[in-house]
C-alpha positions in Angstrom: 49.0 182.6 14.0 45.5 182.6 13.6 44.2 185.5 16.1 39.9 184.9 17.3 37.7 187.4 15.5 36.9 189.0 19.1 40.0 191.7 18.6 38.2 193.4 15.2 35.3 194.0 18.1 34.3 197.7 18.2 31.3 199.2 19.9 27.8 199.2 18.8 27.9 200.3 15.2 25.3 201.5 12.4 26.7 200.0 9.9 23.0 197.4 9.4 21.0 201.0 9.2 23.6 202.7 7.0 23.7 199.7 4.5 19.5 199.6 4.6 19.5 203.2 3.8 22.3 203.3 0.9 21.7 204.2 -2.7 21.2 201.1 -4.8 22.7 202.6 -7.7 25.3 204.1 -6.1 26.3 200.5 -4.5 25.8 198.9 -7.6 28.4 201.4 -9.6 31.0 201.7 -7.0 31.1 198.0 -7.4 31.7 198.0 -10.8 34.6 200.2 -10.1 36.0 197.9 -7.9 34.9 195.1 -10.3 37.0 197.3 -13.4 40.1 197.0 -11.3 40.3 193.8 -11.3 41.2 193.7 -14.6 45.1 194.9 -13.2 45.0 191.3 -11.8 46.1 187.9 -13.3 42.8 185.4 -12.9 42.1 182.8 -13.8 39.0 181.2 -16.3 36.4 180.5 -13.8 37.0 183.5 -12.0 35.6 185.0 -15.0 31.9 182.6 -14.4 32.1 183.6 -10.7 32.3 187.2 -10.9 29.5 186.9 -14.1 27.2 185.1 -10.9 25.0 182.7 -11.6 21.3 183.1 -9.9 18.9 180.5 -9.4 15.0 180.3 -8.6 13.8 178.9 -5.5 11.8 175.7 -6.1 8.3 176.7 -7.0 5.5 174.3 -6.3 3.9 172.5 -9.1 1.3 169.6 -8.9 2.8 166.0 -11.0 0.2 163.3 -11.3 0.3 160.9 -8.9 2.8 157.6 -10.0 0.9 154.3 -9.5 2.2 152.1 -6.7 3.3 148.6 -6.8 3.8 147.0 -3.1 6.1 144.1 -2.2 4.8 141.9 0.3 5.9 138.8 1.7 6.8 136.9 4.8 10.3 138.0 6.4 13.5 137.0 4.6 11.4 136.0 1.1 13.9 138.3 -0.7 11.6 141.4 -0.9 14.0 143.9 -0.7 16.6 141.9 -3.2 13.9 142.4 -5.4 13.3 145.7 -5.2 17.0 146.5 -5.8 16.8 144.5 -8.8 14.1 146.5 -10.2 15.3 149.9 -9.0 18.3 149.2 -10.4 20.8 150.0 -7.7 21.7 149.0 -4.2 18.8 151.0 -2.2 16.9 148.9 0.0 18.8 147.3 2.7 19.6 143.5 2.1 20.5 141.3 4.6 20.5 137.3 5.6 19.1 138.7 8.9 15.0 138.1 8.8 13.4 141.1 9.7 16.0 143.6 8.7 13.6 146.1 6.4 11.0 147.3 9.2 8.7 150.3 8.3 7.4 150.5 4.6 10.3 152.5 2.3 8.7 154.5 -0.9 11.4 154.5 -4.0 10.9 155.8 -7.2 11.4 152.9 -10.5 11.1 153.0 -14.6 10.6 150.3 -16.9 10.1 151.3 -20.2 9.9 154.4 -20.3 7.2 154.1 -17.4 7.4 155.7 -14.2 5.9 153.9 -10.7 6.7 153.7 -7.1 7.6 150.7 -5.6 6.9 150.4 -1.6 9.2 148.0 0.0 7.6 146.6 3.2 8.2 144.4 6.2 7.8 140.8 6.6 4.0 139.8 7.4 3.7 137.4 10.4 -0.1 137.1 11.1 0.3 136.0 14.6 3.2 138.8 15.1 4.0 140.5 18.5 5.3 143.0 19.8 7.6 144.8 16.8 7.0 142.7 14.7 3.1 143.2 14.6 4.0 146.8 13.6 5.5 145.7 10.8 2.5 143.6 10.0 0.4 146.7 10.1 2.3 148.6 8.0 1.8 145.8 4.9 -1.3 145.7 5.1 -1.6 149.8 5.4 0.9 149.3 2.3 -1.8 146.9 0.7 -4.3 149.1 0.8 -2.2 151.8 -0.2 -0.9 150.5 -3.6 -2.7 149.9 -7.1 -0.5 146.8 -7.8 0.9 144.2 -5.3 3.8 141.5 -5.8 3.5 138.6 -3.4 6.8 137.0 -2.8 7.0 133.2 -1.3 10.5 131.4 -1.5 10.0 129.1 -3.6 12.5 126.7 -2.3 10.9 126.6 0.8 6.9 126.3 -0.9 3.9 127.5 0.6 4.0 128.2 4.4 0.9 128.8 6.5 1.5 132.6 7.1 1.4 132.4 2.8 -1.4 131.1 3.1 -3.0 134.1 5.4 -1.5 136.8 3.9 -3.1 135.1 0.6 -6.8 135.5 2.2 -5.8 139.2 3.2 -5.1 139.5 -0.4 -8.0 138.2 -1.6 -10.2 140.8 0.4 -8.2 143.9 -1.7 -9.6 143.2 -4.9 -6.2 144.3 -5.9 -4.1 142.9 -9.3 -1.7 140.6 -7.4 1.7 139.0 -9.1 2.5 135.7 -7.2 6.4 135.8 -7.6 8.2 132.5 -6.9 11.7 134.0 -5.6 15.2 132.2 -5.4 15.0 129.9 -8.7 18.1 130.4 -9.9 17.5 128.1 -12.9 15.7 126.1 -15.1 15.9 122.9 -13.3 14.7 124.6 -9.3 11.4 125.9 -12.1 9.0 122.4 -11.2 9.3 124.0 -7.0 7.7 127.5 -8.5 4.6 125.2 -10.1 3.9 124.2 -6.9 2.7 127.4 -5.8 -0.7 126.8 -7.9 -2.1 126.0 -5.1 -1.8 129.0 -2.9 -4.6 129.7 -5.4 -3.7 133.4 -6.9 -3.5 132.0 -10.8 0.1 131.4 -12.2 3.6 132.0 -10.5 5.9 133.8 -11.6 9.0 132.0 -11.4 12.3 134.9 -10.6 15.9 135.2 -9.0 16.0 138.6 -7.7 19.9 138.0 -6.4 20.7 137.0 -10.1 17.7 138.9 -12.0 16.6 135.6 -13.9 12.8 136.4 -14.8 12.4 139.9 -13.5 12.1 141.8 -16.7 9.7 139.3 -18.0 7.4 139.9 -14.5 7.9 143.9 -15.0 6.6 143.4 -18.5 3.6 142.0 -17.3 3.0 144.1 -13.8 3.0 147.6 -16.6 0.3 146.2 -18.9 -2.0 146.4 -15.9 -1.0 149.4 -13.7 -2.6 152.3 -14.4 -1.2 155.6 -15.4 -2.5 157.4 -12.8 -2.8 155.8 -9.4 -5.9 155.8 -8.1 -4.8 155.5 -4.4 -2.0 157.7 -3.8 -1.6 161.4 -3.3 -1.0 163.9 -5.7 2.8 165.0 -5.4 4.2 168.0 -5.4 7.5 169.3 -7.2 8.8 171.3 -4.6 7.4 170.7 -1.3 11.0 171.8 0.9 12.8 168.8 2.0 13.3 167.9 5.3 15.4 165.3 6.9 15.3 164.1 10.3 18.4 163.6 12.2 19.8 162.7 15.5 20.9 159.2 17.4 19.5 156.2 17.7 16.4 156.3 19.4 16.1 159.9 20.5 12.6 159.9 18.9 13.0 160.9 15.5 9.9 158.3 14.0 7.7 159.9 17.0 8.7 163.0 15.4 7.5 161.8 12.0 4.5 160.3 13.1 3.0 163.2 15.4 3.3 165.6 12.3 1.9 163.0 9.7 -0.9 162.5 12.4 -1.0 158.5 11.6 1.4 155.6 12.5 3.7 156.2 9.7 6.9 154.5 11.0 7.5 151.9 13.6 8.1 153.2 16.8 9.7 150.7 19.6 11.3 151.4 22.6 14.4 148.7 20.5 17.1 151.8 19.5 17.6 151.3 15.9 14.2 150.6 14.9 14.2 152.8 11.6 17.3 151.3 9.0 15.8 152.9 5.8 15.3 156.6 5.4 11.1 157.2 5.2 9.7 159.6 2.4 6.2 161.5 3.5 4.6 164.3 2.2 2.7 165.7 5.4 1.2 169.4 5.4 2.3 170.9 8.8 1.6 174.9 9.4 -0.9 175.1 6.3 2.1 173.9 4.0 3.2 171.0 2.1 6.5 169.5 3.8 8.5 166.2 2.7 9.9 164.7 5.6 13.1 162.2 5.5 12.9 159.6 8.6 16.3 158.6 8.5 18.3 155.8 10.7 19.7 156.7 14.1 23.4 157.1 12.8 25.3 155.2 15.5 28.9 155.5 16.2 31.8 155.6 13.1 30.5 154.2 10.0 33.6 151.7 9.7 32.8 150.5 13.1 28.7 149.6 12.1 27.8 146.2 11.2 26.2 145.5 8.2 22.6 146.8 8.1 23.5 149.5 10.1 26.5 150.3 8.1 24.2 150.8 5.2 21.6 152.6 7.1 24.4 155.2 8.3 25.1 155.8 4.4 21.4 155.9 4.2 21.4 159.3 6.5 24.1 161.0 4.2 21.6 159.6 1.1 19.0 161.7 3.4 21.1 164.6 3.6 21.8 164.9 -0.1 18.1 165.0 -1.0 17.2 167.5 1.8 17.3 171.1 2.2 17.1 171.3 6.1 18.0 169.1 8.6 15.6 168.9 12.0 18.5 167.3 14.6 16.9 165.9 17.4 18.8 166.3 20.4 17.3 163.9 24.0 17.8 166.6 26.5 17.6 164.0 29.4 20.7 162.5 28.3 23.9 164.5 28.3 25.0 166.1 24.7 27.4 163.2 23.2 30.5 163.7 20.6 27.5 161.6 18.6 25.3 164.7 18.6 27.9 166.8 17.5 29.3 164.5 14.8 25.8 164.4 13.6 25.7 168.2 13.2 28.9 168.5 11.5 27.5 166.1 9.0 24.6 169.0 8.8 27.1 171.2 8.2 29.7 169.3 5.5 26.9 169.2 3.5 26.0 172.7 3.5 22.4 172.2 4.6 20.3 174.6 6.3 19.9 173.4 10.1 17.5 173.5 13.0 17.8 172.2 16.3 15.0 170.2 18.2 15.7 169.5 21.6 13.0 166.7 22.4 11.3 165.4 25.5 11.4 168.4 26.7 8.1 167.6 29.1 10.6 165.2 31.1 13.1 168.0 31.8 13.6 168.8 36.0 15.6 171.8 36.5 18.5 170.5 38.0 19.1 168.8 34.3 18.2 172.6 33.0 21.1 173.9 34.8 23.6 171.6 33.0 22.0 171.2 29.7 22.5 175.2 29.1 26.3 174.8 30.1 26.6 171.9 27.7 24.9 174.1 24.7 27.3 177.0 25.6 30.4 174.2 25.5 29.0 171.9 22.8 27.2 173.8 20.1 28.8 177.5 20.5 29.6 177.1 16.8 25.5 176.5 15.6 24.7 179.3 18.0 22.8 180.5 15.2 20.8 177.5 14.4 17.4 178.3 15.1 15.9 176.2 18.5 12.6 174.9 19.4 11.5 172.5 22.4 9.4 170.0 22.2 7.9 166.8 22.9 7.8 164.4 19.9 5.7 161.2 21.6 2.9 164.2 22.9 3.5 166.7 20.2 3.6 169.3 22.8 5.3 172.8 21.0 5.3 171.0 17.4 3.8 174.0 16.2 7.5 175.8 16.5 9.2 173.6 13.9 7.6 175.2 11.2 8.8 179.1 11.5 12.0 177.6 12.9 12.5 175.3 9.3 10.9 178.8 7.6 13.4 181.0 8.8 16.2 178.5 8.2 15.2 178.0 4.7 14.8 181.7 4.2 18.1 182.2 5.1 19.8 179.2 3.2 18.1 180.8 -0.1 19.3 184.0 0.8 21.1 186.5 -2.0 22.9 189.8 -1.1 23.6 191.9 -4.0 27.2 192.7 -5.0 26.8 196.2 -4.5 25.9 196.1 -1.0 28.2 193.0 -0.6 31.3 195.9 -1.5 30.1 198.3 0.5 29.6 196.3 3.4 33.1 194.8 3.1 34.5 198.6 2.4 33.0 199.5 5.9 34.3 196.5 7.7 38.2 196.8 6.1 38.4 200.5 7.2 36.6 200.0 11.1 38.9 197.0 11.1 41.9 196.6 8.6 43.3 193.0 8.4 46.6 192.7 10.5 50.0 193.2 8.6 51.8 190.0 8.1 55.3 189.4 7.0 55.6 193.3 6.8 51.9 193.2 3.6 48.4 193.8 4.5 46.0 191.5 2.3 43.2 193.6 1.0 40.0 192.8 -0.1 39.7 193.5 -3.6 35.9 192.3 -4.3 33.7 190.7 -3.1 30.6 188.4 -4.4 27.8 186.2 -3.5 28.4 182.8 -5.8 26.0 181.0 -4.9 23.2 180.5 -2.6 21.2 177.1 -0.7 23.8 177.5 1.6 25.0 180.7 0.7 28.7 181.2 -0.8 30.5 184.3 -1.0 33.8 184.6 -2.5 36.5 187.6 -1.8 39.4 188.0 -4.6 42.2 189.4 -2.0 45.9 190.5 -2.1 46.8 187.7 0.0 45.7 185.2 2.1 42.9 186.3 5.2 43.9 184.8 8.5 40.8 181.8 9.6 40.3 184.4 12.3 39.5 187.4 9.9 37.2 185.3 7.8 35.1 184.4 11.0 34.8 187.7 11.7 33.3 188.1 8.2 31.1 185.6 8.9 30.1 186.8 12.3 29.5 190.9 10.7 27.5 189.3 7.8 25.2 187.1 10.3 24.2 190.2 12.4 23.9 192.2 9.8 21.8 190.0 7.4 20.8 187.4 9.5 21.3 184.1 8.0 19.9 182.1 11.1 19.9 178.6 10.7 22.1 178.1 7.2 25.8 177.5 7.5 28.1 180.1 5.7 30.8 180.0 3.3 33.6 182.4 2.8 36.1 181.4 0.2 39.4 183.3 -1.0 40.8 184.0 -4.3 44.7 185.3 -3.7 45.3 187.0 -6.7 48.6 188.5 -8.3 49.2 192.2 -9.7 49.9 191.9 -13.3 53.3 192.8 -14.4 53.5 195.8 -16.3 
C-alpha cells in the first residue's frame, strides 16, 4: 500500500548544515566504498554508463551572424503558408482552406543548398482591413520592412486582384528584391494564367505549385543568388539565450505577455480567444539579459477533440515545449483554476521542463476572489508548490520585473548537479532517521545513489528492492529542502538489483 511521505516526518533537523559543513573528500571516498560494493550485485550494461555519469555544460552564449530573411506576403488564402512548408521541408506552418488562418508573423529556420535563411510567414494583407484583420496587415508590412528578400504570392488562377495591386505599390516603396510567385499552377497547360501577372508590373512571374512543389526549387535557386549572406536588417542571434515558452489557455493573455516584454506590437492581440495558432520566436532582452520567448497557441480542450487549425496549433505548444527550457504558465486569476490549467502544467511537467507560474491580471483582483483563489491553489496546484510565483498584469506590465529572478531561479535549479558524495551521504542520513518500512517480512535498502543527469535533474538509486511511491516522495520532498530545486520538476528512478550468487 502506498503510505504518504508525511509518516518519515521527524522534527526540525540539521541535516542541510551538516551536509554544508562535511568533508569533500571524505564524501567523495565513502562513496566509492559504497560504489565498490556494488560490484556483489548482478547489473546490467548501462548501469555501468550511469554510475560512470555523464556531465554537461550549460549553454554558453555565443554571437552567430545574423541569417538573411526572406518574407512571404500575400493576400489571405494565396497559399503562403503551403509554401513555406514546401520550402522548409516539413509540415510547420499551419495550412488550412480557412482564409485567414496564419495571423501574427511566424519566424522558421530553412536551407537550400547548403545555405541557411529565415523565412517569415505572415498574414494575409487586406489594405482596407478592420478590426483583426488590420493587425495582421500591420504585421506584413512590419515583416516587409523587416526582411532582406520578399516573395509576393498572387493565385494565379484567380489573377490580379485590387488588394495585389496595393500591396504591389507598398512594395515598390521598400526598395526591396521582390519574387512575384504565381501559386496553384499545377501544370504546364494553367502556365498562360501566371503570364498574366506582367502586369501587376514587378518584372517576370514565377510560375509554382506549392501543394505539389512544381517550380519551387527553380524559384529558391534564383531568391539565393540575391540574398545576402549576412542580413542587413535583422538582429544578431545568439546561441544560447535560455528558452522560454509561454503557456496557459486560450486567451488568458499570453501575446500581452509577449508584447509588454518585447516593448513593441509583436503578436496580435484581440479580445477573439485563440488569436495566436503558431508558436512566436523573439529574442527580447528583459532584466539586462538576452531571453527567447515561445508565444505559443492557447491549448484548448483534448487534442482529439480540436478542429483542424487548432488541432495543429495544440501540437504546436508541445513543438514549444520541446525547444524550451522553462515554461511561464499563465494562470487568469479572475476566472476560477480549470482541469485546463492543470492539464496544461502537467504537460510542463511530462516534459521535464523547468516551470514558473504567472498568475495574470492580477490589477482586476477584489478580495473576495482573493479568498477563493488561495483555496483553489492549496486544492489545485499542491503538487507545483514549489514552482516559483509572480503576479502580474500582462496588458499594463505592472510586476513584470518578477519574471525574470522567478525564470532565474527556476533555471538555476533545473541545471542543478549534486555531487555523488554528498548525494550518499545525504541518502545515508535519511535511511537511518527514517528506514523504509519492511514489506513481505525484507527491508529494501538503498545501495547508491547518483545524479544522472541534469535540465531537469535525474537521480537514480540502485536498491534491494522496490521503494514504495510514498518513500520516493519523501526523497523528493528531503532533497527540495535541502537543495532547493524551486521551480524544476524532479526525478527519482529505481534500479532493483539482485545479490550475486556465490
Amino acid at each position: 500500500m502506498a503510505h504518504d511521505d508525511e509518516q518519515f516526518d521527524g522534527g526540525p533537523d540539521d541535516l542541510a548544515d551538516r551536509l554544508q559543513d562535511m568533508d569533500e573528500e571524505l564524501a567523495t571516498q565513502r562513496a566509492a566504498s559504497l560504489r565498490s560494493g556494488l560490484a556483489d550485485y548482478d547489473l546490467e550494461g548501462d548501469d555501468l554508463d550511469i554510475l560512470d555519469g555523464a556531465t554537461e555544460d550549460p549553454d554558453e552564449i555565443r554571437f552567430l551572424p545574423a541569417l538573411p530573411v526572406v518574407a512571404i506576403v500575400g493576400r489571405p488564402n494565396v497559399g503562403k503558408s503551403a509554401l513555406v512548408n514546401r520550402i522548409l521541408g516539413r509540415r510547420e506552418a499551419v495550412v488550412e482552406d480557412t482564409p485567414g488562418v496564419t495571423r501574427d508573423r511566424v519566424n522558421y529556420k530553412a536551407e537550400w543548398n547548403d545555405r541557411r535563411f529565415t523565412v517569415v510567414d505572415t498574414g494575409g494583407w487586406e489594405p482596407d482591413a478592420k478590426g483583426i484583420d488590420a493587425s495582421v496587415a500591420a504585421q506584413a508590412e512590419v515583416a516587409i520592412d523587416l526582411s532582406d528578400v520578399v516573395i509576393f504570392v498572387v493565385d494565379a488562377m484567380v489573377g490580379a486582384t485590387a488588394t495585389d495591386e496595393q500591396v504591389v505599390k507598398l512594395l515598390r516603396k521598400t526598395g526591396r528584391p521582390v519574387f512575384l510567385v504565381a501559386n496553384k499552377v499545377d501544370d504546364a497547360r494553367q502556365e498562360p494564367e501566371a503570364a498574366a501577372l506582367w502586369n501587376l508590373g514587378l518584372g517576370e512571374p514565377h510560375p509554382v505549385s506549392a501543394i505539389h512543389g512544381r517550380g519551387v526549387a527553380d524559384l529558391l535557386d534564383k531568391i539565393l543568388k540575391v540574398l545576402p549572406q549576412v542580413s542587413a536588417v535583422a538582429k544578431d542571434e545568439f546561441g544560447g539565450p535560455r528558452r522560454v515558452a509561454i503557456l496557459g489557455r486560450p486567451n488568458v493573455g499570453k501575446s500581452s505577455l509577449l508584447n509588454k516584454t518585447a516593448g513593441e506590437e509583436r503578436v496580435v492581440v484581440n479580445d477573439l480567444a485563440g488569436t495566436t495558432r503558431d508558436p512566436v520566436d523573439e529574442q527580447i532582452e528583459l532584466g539586462g539579459k538576452i531571453w527567447r520567448f515561445v508565444d505559443t497557441a492557447g491549448i484548448r480542450r483534448r487534442v482529439h477533440l480540436s478542429q483542424g487549425a487548432d488541432f495543429y496549433a495544440s501540437l504546436r505548444t508541445s513543438t514549444a515545449l520541446e525547444k524550451a527550457e522553462v515554461a511561464v504558465v499563465l494562470i487568469d486569476v479572475t476566472e476560477v483554476i480549470s482541469e485546463q490549467d492543470v492539464r496544461i502544467i502537467d504537460l510542463v511537467l511530462e516534459s521535464g521542463r523547468a516551470l514558473v507560474l504567472a498568475f495574470n491580471k492580477w490589477d482586476q483582483l477584489d478580495d473576495e476572489r482573493r479568498k477563493y483563489l488561495e483555496r483553489e491553489i492549496e486544492q489545485d496546484l499542491s503538487h507545483v508548490s514549489w514552482a516559483p510565483r509572480v503576479n502580474i498584469s500582462a496588458r499594463t506590465g505592472r510586476h513584470l520585473e518578477r519574471l525574470v529572478p522567478a525564470l532565474e531561479v527556476a533555471l538555476e535549479s533545473w541545471d542543478m548537479r549534486i555531487p555523488t558524495g554528498k548525494f550518499n551521504a545525504f541518502l545515508a542520513e535519511l535511511t537511518a532517521a527514517h528506514p523504509h518500512p519492511l514489506r513481505g517480512g525484507k527491508q529494501p535498502r538503498i545501495l547508491f545513489g547518483t545524479q544522472a543527469a541534469s535540465r531537469p535533474p535525474t537521480f537514480v538509486l540502485f536498491t534491494t528492492g522496490f521503494l514504495d511511491p510514498g518513500y520516493r516522495r519523501y526523497v523528493v520532498r528531503r532533497l527540495r529542502e535541502i537543495w532547493g530545486f524551486e521551480g524544476t520538476p524532479i526525478n527519482v528512478n529505481m534500479r532493483v538489483r539482485e545479490k550475486r550468487q556465490r
